[in-house]
N, C-alpha and C positions, 0 to 999 in steps of 0.2 A: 237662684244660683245653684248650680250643680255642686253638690257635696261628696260625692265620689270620690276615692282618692286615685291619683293620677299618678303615670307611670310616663316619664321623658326616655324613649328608647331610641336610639342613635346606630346607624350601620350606614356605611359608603359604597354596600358590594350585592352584587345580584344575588348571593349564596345568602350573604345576610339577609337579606331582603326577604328569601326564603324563607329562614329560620324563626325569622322575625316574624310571619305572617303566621306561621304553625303556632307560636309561641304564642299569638293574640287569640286565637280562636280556641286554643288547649285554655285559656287564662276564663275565655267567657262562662267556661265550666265549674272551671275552679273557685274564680273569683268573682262573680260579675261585678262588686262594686270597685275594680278598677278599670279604669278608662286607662288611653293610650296614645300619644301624642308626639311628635320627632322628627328624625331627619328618617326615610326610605324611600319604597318605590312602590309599583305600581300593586303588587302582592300587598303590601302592607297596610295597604290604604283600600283595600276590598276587604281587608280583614276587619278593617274601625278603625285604622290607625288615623289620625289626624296628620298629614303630612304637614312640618312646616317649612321643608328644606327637600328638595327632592335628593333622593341620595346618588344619582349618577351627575349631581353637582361637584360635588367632593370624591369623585370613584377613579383617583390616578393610582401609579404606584411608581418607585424607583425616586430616586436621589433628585437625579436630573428634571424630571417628568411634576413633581410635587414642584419646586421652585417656580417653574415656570406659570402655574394653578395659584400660586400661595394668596395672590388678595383675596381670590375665589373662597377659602378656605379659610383664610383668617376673617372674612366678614361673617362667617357662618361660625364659626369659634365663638368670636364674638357674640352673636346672636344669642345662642344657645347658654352662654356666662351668663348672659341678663340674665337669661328665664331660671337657670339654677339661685339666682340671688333676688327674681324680682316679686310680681303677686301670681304668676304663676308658679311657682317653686312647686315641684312636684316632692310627692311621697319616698320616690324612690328611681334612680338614675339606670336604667337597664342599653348596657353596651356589648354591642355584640360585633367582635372580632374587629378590625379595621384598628390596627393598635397605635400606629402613631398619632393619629387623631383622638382616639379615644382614652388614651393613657393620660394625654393633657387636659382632656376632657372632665375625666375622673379627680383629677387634681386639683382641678377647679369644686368640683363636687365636693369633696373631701375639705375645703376649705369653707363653702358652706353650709355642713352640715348634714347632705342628702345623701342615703347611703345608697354605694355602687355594687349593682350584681355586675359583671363581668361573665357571659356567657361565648364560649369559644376562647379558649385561651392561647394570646399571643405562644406564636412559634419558636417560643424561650430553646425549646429540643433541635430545635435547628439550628440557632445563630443567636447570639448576643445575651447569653444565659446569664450575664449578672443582671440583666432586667427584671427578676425573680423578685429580687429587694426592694424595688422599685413598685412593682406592681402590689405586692406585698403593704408596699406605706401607703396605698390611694383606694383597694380596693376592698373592700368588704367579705364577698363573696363570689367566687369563681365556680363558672357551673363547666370542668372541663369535660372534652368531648371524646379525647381518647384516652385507655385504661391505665396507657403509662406515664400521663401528665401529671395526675395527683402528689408523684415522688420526688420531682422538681419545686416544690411547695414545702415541702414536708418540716423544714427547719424555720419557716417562718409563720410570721403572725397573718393567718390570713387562712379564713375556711373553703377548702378544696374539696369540691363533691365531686368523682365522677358520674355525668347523666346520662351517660350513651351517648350514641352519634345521631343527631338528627336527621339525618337521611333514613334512617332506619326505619321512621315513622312516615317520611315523603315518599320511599321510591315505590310506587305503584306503578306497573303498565294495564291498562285501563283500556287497551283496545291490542286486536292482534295485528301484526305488520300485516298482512292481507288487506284488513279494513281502513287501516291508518293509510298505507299508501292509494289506495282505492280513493279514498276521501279526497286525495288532489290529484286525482286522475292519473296515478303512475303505476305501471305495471309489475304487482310482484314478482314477477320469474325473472325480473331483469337485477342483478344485482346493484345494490344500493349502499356510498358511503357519505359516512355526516361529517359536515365540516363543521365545527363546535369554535368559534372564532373568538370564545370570550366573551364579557360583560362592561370590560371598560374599553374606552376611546382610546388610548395608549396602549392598550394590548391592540387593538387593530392596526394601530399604524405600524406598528412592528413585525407583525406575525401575519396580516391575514394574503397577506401579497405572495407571501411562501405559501400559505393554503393554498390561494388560487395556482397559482405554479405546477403545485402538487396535481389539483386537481384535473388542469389539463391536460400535464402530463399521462396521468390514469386514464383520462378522454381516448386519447389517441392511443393507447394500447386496446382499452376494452372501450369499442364506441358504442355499446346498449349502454354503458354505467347510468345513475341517475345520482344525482347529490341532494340532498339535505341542509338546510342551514338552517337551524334553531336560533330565535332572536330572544338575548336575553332581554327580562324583563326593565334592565336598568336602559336599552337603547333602543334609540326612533328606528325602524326598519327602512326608514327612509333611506338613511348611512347604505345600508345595504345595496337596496333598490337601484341610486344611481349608479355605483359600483359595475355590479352584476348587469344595468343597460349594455355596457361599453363590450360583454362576453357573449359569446356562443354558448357558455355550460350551460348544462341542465339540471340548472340551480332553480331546487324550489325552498320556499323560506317559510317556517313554521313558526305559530306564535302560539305554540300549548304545550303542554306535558313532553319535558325535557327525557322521560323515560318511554312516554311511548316512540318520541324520535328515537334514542339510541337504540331500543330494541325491532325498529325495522330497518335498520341499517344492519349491513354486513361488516362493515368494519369504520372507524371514525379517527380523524387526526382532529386532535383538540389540541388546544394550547391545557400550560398546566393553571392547575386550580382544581375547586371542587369537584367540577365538570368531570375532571378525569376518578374521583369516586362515585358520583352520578352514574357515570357509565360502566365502571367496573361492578356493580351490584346488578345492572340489568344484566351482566357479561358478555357484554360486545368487548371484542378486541380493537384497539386502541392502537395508535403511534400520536406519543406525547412531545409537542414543538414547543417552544418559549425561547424569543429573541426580546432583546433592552436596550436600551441606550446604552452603546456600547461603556463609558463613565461607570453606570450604575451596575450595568456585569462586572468591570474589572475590580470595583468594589468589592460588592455581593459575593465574589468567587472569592475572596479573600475573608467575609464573616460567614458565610453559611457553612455549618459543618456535619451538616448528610451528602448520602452515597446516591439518594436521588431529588428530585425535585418536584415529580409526580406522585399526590397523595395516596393515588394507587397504590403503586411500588413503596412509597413509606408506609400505608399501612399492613400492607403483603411483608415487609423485612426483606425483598428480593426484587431484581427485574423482571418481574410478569411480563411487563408493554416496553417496547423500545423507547427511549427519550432522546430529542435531538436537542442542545441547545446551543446556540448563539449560531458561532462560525458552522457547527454541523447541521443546522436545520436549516437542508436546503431542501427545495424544491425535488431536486430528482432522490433525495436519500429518504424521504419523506413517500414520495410516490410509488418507489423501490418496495419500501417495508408493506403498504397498505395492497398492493398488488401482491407481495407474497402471501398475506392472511387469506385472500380473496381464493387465489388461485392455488394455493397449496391444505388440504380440507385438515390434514395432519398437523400442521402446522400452528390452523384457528384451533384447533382440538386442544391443543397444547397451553395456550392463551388463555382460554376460556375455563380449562380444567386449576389453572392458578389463579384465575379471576374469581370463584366458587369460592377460596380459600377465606379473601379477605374479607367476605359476609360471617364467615364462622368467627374471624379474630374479633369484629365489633360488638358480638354481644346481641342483648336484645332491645326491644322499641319502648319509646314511651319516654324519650327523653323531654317533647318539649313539656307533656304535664307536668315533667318536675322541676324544669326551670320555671313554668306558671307557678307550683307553689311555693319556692323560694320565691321568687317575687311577690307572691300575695304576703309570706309573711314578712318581708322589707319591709313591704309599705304600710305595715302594720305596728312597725319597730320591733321586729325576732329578726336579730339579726346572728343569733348564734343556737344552732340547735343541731339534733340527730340528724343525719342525714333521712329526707320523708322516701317512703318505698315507693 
């Protein structure tokens, strides 16, 4: 019988999924006698994770978008409640970001008995800030990711470490645009932009048709362009594949290092999410789209209360990269911006010299080994201690 002590770690999102995978192979260091077991993806399960739920199962977002998922999600709820209460009861409950799932998650946990690190903290700073008190009664330990989240915590009962931002430790380019594009036979002198379409299935239905749009658009201005499409780890490239038959673009589709794609691109429209600080650290300039069910916008735009929606530009304090969202992110406003970066060199200069910034606000690396050893010591029962350097 394996005597190890075990860690149930839970994420719905390809960024998680990331985090996740850093966080298992920082832990083999730290800890080896914990193992690792839950809901992820394909990162996380090269790392040792024992998948028991694939996490682009669970990977919606929006009001409208989750209801129509929900048996999906509640039999995986489900699931996951046994094993908090059955003979696999693990040491220690490790959730990372994905918060309406995860908060109930936690609540369950908290009932019996397994205590919850919370790494990535729900976007309290944006929208729906009484949820503080909330998180507060369910979770243990919060490992937040940026430096002004800790103060949002600060009146309640509940240990708030800032660990850095885990990109810090991921973003490497690992080859140069020369060699990267060589590698799928595409010629560097011909200018190059990436279409960054997202990680979940409802972000594609909404948003990637305005990519294509866009992209053809740019076709027919500049016809040497080549495009880029990085497939996140959460989806078949299949999805893609048949898509992209039906077009003439000169669409080629990547399945590796999300930084070596952004830094052989010239410029990228991504939908918002991490993707858009992924990219803003290699410093490619950027035009940031994000379309919803329109329901879940006219909500959304009533509880979120930031000035953008692009991690980027939140963690800059300013508009670095343009954002189009809903009714504005069309195809030719979209097409418009990505041809000015391209064709105006002053311009990208400008972009990129505010892109530089946001590496200086985050700080330095090395967060996932400190969320590995607050997990080691969970699942050890330290559940309150100095924060470890």
């Amino acid at each position: 019988m394996d005597q190890r002590r075990k860690a149930l770690i839970v994420t719905g999102e390809a960024s998680g999924d990331l985090h996740g995978s850093n966080l298992i192979k920082a832990a083999r260091e730290v800890d080896p006698g914990l193992s690792f077991f839950g809901v992820g993806g394909r990162l996380m399960e090269a790392a040792g994770c024992e998948i028991l739920i694939p996490g682009e199962e669970l990977a919606v977002m929006g009001l409208v978008e989750v209801a129509g998922h929900f048996p999906t999600i509640y039999r995986a709820f489900n699931r996951l409640k046994g094993i908090l209460n059955g003979e696999r009861r693990p040491d220690v409950l490790i959730l990372i970001d994905f918060p309406d799932f995860n908060l109930r998650l936690a609540k369950a946990a908290k009932k019996a008995h397994v205590p919850v690190l919370y790494y990535v903290s729900p976007q309290v700073w944006a929208w729906r800030r009484g949820r503080v008190k909330k998180i507060a009664g369910v979770v243990d330990r919060l490992a937040a990711i940026f430096p002004f989240e800790p103060d949002f915590y600060k009146d309640q009962d509940i240990e708030v470490e800032y660990v850095g931002n885990p990109l810090l430790d991921e973003v490497h380019v690992s080859r140069s645009r020369v060699d990267f594009l060589g590698s799928y036979g595409l010629d560097p002198d011909r200018p190059v932009v990436g279409l960054f379409p997202g990680s979940r299935k409802n972000e594609l239905k909404y948003n990637f048709d305005t990519i294509l749009g866009a992209a053809e658009l740019i076709r027919r201005q500049k016809t040497e362009i080549n495009f880029l499409l990085p497939v996140a780890s959460s989806l078949d490239p299949e999805i893609f594949q048949a898509r992209l038959a039906e077009l003439t673009l000169p669409i080629t589709l990547v399945q590796e290092n999300i930084y070596d794609a952004a830094n052989a691109c010239d410029a990228v429209i991504t939908v918002s999410g991490t993707v858009t600080l992924q990219t803003a650290l290699v410093g490619t300039p950027m035009a940031i789209l994000y379309k919803m069910a329109p329901l879940t916008y006219a909500i959304g735009k009533r509880l979120v209360k930031v000035d953008h929606i692009g991690l980027a530009n939140i963690v800059a304090g300013d508009g670095v990269v343009r954002e189009f969202i809903q009714e504005e992110a069309t195809a030719e406003a979209v097409a418009g911006e990505i041809l000015r970066i391209v064709d105006d060199a002053e311009y990208g200069r400008l972009i990129r010299h505010g892109l530089s910034r946001i590496r200086e606000r985050m700080g330095e690396g090395g967060c996932s080994r400190r969320v590995a050893r607050m997990a080691s010591e969970m699942s050890r029962g330290i559940l309150h201690k100095e924060p470890s350097e």
